[in-house]
C-alpha positions as semicolon CSV with decimal commas, in nm:
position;residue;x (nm);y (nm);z (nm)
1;X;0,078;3,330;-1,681
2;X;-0,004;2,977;-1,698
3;X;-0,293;2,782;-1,533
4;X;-0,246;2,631;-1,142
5;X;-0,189;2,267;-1,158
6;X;-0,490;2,148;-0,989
7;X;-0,556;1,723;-0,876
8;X;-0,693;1,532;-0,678
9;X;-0,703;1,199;-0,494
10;X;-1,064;1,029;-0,512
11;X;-1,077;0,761;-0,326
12;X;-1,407;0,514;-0,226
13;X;-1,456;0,442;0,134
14;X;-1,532;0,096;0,085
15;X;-1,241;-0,063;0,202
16;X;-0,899;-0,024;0,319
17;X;-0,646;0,147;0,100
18;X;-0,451;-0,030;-0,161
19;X;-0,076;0,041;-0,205
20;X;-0,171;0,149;-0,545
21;X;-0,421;0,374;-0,426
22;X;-0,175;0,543;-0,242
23;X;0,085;0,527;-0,509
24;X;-0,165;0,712;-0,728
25;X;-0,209;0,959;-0,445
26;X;0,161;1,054;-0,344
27;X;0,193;1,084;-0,735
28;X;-0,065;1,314;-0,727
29;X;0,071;1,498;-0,380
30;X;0,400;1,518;-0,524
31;X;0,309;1,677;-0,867
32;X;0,116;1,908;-0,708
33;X;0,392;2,008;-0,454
34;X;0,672;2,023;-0,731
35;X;0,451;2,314;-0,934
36;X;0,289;2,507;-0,645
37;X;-0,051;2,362;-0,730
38;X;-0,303;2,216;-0,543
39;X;-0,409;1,880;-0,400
40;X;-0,794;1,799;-0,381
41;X;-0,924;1,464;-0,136
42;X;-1,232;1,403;-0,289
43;X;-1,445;1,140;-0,117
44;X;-1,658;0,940;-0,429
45;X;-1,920;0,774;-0,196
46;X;-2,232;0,694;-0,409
47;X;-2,162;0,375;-0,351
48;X;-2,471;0,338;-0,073
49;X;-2,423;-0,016;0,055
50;X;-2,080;-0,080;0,075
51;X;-1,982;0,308;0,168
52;X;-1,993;0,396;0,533
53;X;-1,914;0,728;0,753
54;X;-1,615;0,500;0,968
55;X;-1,463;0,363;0,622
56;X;-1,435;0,762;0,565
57;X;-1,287;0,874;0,836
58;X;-1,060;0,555;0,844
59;X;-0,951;0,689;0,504
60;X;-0,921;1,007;0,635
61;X;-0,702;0,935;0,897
62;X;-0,478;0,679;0,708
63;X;-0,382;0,978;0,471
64;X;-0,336;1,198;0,744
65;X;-0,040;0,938;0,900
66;X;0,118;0,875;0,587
67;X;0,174;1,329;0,558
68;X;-0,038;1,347;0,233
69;X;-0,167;1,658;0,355
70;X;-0,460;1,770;0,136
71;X;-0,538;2,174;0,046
72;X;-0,901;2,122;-0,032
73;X;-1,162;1,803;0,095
74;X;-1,327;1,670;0,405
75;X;-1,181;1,842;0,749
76;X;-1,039;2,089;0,579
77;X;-1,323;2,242;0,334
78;X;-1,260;2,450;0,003
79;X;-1,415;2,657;-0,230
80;X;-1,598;2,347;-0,483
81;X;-1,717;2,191;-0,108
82;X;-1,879;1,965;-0,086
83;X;-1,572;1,715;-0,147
84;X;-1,815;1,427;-0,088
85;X;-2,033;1,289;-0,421
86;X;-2,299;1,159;-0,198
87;X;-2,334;1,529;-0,128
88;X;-2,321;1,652;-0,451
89;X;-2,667;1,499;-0,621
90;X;-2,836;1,814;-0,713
91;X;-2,455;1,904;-0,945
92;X;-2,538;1,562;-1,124
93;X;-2,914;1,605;-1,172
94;X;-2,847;1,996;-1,323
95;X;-2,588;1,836;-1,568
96;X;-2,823;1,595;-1,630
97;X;-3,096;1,814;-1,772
98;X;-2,814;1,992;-1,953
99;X;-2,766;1,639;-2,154
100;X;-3,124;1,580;-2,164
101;X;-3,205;1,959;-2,331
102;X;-2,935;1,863;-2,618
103;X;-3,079;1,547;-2,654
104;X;-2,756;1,377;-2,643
105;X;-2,938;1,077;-2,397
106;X;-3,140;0,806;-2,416
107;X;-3,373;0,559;-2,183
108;X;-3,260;0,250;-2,249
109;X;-3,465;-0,079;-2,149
110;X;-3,260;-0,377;-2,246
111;X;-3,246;-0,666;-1,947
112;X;-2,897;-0,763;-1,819
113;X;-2,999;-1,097;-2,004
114;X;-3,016;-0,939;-2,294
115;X;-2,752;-0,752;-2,297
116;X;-2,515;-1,028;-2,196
117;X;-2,669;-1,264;-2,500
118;X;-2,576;-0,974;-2,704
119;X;-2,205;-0,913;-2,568
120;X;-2,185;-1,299;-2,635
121;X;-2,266;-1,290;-2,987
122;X;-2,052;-1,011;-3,069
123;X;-1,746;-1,173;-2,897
124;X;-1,850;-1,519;-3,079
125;X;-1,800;-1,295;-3,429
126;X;-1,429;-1,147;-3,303
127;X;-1,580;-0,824;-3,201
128;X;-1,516;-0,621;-2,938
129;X;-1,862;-0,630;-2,718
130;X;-2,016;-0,292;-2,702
131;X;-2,419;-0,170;-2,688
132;X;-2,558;-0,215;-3,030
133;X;-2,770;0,092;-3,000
134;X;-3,118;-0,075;-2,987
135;X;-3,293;0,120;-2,763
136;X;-3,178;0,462;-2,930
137;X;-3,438;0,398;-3,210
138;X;-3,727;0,350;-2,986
139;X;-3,989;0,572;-3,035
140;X;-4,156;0,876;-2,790
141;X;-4,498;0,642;-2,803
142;X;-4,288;0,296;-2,771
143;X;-4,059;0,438;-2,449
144;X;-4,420;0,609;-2,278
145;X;-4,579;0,241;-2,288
146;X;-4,292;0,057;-2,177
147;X;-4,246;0,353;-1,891
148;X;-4,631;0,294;-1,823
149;X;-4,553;-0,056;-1,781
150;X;-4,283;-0,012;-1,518
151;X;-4,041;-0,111;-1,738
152;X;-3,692;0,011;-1,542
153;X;-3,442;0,189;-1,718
154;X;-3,081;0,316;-1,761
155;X;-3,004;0,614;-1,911
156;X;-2,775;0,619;-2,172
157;X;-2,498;0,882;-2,380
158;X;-2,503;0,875;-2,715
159;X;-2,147;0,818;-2,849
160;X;-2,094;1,045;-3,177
161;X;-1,899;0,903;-3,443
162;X;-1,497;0,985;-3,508
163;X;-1,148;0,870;-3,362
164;X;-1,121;1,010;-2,986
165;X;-0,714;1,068;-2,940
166;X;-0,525;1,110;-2,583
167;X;-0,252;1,240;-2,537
168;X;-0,151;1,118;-2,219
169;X;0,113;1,258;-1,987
170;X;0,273;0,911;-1,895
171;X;0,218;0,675;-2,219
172;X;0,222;0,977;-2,502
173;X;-0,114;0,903;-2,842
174;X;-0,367;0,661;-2,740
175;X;-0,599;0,603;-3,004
176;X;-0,959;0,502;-2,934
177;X;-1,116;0,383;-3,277
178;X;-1,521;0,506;-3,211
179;X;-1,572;0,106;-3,328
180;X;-1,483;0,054;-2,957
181;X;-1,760;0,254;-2,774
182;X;-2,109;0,164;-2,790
183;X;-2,342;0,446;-2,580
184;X;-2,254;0,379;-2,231
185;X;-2,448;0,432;-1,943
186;X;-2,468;0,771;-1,716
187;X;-2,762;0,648;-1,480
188;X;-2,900;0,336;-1,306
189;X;-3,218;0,179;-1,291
190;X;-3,276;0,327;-0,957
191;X;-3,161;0,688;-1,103
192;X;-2,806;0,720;-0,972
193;X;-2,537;0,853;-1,144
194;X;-2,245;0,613;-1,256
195;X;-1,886;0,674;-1,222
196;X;-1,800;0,816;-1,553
197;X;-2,030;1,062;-1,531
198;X;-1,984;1,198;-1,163
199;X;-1,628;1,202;-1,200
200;X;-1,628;1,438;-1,490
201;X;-1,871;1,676;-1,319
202;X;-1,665;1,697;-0,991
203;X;-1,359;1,742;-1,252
204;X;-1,482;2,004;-1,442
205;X;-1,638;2,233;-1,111
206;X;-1,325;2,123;-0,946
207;X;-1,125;2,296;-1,280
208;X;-0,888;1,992;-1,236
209;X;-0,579;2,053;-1,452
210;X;-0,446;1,699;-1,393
211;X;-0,596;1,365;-1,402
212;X;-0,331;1,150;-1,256
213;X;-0,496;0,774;-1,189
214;X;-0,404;0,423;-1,231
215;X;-0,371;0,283;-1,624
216;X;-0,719;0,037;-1,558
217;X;-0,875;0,353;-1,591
218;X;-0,769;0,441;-1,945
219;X;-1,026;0,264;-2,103
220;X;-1,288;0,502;-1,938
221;X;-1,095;0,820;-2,082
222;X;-1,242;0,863;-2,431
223;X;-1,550;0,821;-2,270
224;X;-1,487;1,105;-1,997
225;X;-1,337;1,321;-2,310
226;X;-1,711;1,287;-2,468
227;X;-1,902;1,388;-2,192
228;X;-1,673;1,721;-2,117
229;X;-1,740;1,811;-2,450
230;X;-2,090;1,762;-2,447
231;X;-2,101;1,984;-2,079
232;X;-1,885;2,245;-2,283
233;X;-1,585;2,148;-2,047
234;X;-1,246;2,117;-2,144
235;X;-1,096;1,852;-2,065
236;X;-0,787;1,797;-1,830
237;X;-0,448;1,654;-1,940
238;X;-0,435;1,300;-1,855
239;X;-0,195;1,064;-1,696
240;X;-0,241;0,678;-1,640
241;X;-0,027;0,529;-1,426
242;X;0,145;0,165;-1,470
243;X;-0,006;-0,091;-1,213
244;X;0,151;-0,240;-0,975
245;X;0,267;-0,615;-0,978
246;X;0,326;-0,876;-0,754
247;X;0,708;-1,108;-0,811
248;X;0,475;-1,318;-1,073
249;X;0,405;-1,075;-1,251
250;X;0,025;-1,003;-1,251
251;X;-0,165;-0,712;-1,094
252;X;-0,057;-0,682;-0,746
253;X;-0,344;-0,911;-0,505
254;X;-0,404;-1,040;-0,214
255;X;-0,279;-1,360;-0,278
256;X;0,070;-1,181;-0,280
257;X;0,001;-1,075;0,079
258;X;-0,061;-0,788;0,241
259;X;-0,143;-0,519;0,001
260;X;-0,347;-0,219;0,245
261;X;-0,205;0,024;0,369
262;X;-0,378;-0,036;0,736
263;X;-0,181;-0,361;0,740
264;X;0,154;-0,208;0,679
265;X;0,082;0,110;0,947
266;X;-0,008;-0,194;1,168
267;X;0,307;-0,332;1,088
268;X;0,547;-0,021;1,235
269;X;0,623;0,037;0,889
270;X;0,718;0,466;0,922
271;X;0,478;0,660;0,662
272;X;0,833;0,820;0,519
273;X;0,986;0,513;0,463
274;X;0,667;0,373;0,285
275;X;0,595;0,648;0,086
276;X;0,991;0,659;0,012
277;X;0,917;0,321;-0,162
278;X;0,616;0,334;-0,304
279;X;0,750;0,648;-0,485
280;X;1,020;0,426;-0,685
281;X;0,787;0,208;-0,820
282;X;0,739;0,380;-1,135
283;X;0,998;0,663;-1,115
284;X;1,360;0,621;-1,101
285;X;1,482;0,974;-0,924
286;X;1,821;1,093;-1,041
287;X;1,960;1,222;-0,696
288;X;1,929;0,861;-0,534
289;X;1,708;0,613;-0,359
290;X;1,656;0,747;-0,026
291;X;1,492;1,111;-0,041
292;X;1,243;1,241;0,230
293;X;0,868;1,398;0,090
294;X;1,006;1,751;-0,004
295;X;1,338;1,627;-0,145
296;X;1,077;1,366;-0,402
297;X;0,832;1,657;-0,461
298;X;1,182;1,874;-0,556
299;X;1,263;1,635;-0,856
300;X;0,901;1,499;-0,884
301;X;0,757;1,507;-1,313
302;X;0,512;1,323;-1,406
303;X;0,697;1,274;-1,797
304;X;0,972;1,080;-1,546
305;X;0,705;0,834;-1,487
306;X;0,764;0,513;-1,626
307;X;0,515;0,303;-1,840
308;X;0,588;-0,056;-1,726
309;X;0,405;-0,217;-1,436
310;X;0,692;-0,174;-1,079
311;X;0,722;-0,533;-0,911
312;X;0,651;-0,500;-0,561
313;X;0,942;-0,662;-0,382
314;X;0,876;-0,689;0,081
315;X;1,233;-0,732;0,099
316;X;1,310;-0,417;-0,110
317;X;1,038;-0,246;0,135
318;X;1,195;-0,395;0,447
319;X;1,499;-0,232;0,360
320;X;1,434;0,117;0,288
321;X;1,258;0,084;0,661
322;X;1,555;-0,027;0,813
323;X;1,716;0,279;0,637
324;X;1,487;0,534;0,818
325;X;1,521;0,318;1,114
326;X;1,885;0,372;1,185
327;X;1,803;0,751;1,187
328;X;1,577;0,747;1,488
329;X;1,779;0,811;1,791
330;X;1,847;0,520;2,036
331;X;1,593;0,660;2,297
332;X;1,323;0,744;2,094
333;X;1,317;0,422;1,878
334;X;1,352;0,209;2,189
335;X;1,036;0,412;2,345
336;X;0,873;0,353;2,009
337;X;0,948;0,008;2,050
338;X;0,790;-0,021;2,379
339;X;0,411;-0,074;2,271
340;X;0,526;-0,391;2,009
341;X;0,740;-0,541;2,347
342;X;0,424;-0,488;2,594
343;X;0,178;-0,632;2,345
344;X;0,389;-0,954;2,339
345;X;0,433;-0,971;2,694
346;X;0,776;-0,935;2,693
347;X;0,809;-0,666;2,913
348;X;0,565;-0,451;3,144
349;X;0,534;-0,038;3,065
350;X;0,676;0,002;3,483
351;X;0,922;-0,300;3,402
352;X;1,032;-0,100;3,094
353;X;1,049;0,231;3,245
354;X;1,309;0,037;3,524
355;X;1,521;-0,174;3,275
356;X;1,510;0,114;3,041
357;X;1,906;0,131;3,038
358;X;1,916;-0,218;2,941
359;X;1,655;-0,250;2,687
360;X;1,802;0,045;2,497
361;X;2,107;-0,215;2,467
362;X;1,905;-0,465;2,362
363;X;1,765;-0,258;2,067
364;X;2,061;-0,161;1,965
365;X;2,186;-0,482;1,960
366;X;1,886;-0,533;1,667
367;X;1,820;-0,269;1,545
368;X;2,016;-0,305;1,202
369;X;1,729;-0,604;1,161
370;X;1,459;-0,395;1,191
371;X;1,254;-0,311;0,891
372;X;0,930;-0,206;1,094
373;X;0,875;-0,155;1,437
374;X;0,669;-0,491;1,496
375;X;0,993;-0,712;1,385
376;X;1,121;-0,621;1,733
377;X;0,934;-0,892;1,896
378;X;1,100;-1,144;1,692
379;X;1,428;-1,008;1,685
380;X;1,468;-0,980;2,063
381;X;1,237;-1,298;2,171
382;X;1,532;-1,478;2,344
383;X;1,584;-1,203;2,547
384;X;1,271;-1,245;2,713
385;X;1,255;-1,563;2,735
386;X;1,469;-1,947;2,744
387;X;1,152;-2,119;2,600
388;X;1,347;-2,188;2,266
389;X;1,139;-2,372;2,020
390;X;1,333;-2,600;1,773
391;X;1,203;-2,840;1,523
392;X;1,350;-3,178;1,474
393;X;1,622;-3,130;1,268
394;X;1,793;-2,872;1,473
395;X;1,745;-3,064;1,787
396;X;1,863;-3,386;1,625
397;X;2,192;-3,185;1,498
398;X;2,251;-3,070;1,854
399;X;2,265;-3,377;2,006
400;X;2,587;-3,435;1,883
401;X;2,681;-3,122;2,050
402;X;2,664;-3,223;2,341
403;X;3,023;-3,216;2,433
404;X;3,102;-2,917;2,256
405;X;2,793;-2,746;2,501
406;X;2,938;-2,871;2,793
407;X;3,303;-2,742;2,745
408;X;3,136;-2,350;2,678
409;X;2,934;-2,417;2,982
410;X;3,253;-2,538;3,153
411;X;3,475;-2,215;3,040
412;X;3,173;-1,989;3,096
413;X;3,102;-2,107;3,448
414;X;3,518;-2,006;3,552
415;X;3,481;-1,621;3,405
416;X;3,438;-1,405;3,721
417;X;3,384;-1,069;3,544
418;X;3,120;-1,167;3,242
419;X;3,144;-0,895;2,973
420;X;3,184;-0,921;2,600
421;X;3,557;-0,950;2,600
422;X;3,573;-1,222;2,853
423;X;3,340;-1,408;2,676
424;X;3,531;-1,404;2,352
425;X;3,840;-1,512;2,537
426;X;3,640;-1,809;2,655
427;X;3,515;-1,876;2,304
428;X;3,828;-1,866;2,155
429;X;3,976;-2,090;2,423
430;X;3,733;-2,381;2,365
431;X;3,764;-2,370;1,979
432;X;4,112;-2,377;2,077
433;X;4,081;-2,692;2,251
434;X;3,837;-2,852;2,033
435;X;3,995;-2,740;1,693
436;X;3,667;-2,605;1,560
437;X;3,614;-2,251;1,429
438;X;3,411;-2,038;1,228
439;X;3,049;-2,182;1,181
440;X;3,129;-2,475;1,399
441;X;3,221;-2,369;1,673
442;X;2,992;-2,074;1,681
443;X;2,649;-2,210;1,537
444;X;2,588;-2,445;1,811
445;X;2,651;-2,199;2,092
446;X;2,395;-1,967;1,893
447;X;2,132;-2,191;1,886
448;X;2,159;-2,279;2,235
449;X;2,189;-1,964;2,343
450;X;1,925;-1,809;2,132
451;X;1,729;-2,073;1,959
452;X;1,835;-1,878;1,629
453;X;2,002;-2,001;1,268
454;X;2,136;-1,607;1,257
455;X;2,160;-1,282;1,470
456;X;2,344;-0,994;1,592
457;X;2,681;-1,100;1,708
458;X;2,701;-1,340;2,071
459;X;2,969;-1,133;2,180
460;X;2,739;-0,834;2,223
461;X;2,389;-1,048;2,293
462;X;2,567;-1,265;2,615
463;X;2,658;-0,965;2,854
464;X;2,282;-0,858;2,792
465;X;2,153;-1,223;2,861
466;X;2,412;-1,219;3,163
467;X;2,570;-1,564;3,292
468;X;2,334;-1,719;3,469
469;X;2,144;-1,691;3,208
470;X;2,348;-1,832;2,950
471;X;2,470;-2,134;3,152
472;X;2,151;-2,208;3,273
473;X;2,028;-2,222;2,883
474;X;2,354;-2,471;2,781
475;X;2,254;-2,661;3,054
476;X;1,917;-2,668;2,976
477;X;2,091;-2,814;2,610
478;X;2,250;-3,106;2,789
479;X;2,048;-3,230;3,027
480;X;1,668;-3,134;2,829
481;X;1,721;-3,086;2,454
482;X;1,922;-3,384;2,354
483;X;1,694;-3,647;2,505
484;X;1,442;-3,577;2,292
């Protein structure tokens, strides 16, 4: 029988979440889900200043939204608890003195100075910088003086010689000549453990089966490999993922915009939708584009994965949310709505709860322009509202309209029974009589009547504006707008 797939999703709480973060954690989620295995939240924490309990829980609670649920970690405990590393500093200190008894370690004492002079040198020769070993052939008598002195320290692996090879799920042989590692550093001056060594630790007692992480990790594989062997570990199988990358092509920032998670949840964004997309950067599903958590999880391999970096494209975002939009029933994705509408000060909860009839027709009216549930406020502004804001150019190119304006106010004015139908009539009528159609004739009753370039069809937006509303907007056209 073989092994459970075991992984896990280690985040830091030092920050919000970044889309690859949670790229690298649905991955993970999904693998896990496809082969019956399990899915581990571990918390890495150590970092002291810039870690904090609310940044945890924040994480916490941003995974719990988006449906990642998690079979081992914080809230829901497990047999390797604790799931947090700050929590875990006696595990580190015993596989310490496991390194230390097989004298595979070293104090070393070199000064950041020094150490960048020497990094310097070797890059000025066309090497690769690494640690040149100089502390390794210090003496017991020559490290007890300088330890005497209060000299601080690092403590160091020693890297043994030979090729290390991966064979990585995603990108197949990686090669890492051992002319590339200089003895790398397991402790800080101040005695806590660094990354590359916790992580293994928590790996190995975890039994991961599957390291699934982001490709800027690769470099710290060989590295991991040497330290499970020296803890008489084996090592998991290992799969780097592509990064993500903004429409220029470079590592996905913040000068590309938004790029947490937080910011996208604040957005209305739906966690399905999200997740939907964030899935398909990277891995191209054969049964089509749209495909809810267990349909992904279904089809889900990680040898599917692709190796090149995904673009990450809003638009492409914004429409797989307006695809999970048009599945929410009229009456619960207008009462969704509601909180966007009231924190504009469109509309009051009570005003809502009265007008509910026609806001639902309002929505509707939009909703095929909805990507998230926050573009509601400016997809239904002129609803609320006649205080149209144009800048100069429109306004200059509607004061030639001025005629046009008056004969739809005109035609408007003599309908007795305003609905969609009549209005069209009316439309038609003056285009008729002023031998305009199409864009024309259309584009500057838009504008007036909505202060947009584009939008859902007048014929269904006038009967919800009603016609005192829209003549009192032309007029405001004629006798306002054009003078300035």
């Amino acid at each position: 029988m073989s092994e459970q797939v075991r992984v896990r999703f280690a985040p830091s709480p030092t920050g919000d979440l970044h889309l690859g973060n949670v790229r690298t954690a649905l991955y993970n989620w999904l693998y896990a889900r496809h082969t019956k295995g399990v899915f581990i939240l571990r918390v890495e924490d150590t970092d002291k200043v810039r870690s904090t309990d609310e940044a945890c829980e924040n994480l916490l609670d941003i995974m719990t939204w988006l449906g990642l649920t998690w079979d081992e970690g914080p809230r829901v405990g497990g047999p390797y608890a604790s799931y947090k590393q700050s929590e875990r500093t006696a595990l580190y200190e015993e596989h310490l003195t496991k390194l230390k008894s097989k004298n595979v370690v070293y104090p070393c004492y070199c000064t950041e100075e020094e150490l960048e002079l020497e990094r310097k040198r070797q890059m000025g020769r066309g090497h690769m910088p690494k640690y040149g070993g100089k502390c390794k052939t210090l003496t017991a008598e020559e490290r007890k003086k300088l330890d005497a002195a209060g000299k601080p320290s690092v403590l160091r692996f020693i890297v043994p010689p030979g090729e290390i090879l991966v064979n990585d799920e995603v990108r197949g042989e990686v090669r890492f000549p051992d002319d590339q590692l200089g003895d790398f550093v397991l402790t800080r001056s101040d005695g806590s453990p660094t990354y590359n060594f916790t992580v293994v630790v928590d790996d190995a007692l975890m039994k991961v089966t599957h390291v699934v992480r982001g490709e800027d990790h690769l470099s710290n594989t060989p590295k991991q490999i040497l330290l499970y062997q020296a803890l008489g570990y084996t090592p998991p199988k290992f799969a780097h993922l592509s990064i993500i990358k903004g429409p220029d092509g470079q590592k996905l920032s913040k000068r590309h915009g938004e790029t947490s998670v937080e910011s996208y949840k604040a957005k209305g964004y739906q966690p399905d939708s999200f997740l939907n997309y964030l899935a398909l950067l990277g891995w191209a599903p054969k049964s089509g584009e749209i495909l809810s958590l267990d349909q992904m999880a279904a089809e889900f391999d990680l040898t599917h994965v692709g190796k090149s970096g995904a673009i990450f494209d809003p638009v492409k975002l914004h429409w797989m949310g307006s695809q999970y939009i048009a599945k929410i029933s009229l009456d619960d994705l207008t009462r969704a709505l509601l909180p966007y509408l009231a924190d504009a000060q469109y509309i009051t909860r009570e005003q809502a709860r009265v007008k509910f009839d026609w806001l639902k027709q309002v929505v509707d009216v939009v909703r095929t322009n909805l990507g998230c549930m926050s573009d509601v406020v400016k997809e239904t502004f002129y609803f609320f509202s006649d205080e149209l804001h144009f800048d100069p150019t429109q306004t200059e190119e509607m004061k030639g309209q001025k005629p046009l304006i008056a004969s739809f106010q005109k035609a408007f004015g003599e309908i007795s029974e305003f609905n969609g139908e009549n209005f069209l009539k009316a439309v038609k009528e003056v285009g008729k009589q002023s031998g305009l159609k199409g864009k024309a004739l259309y584009h500057p009753l838009r504008m007036a009547m909505t202060g947009r370039e584009d939008g859902p069809e007048l014929v269904k937006v006038a009967p919800l504006l009603g016609k005192a509303e829209v003549l009192k907007r032309l007029n405001i056209w004629i006798t306002e707008q054009v003078k300035k």
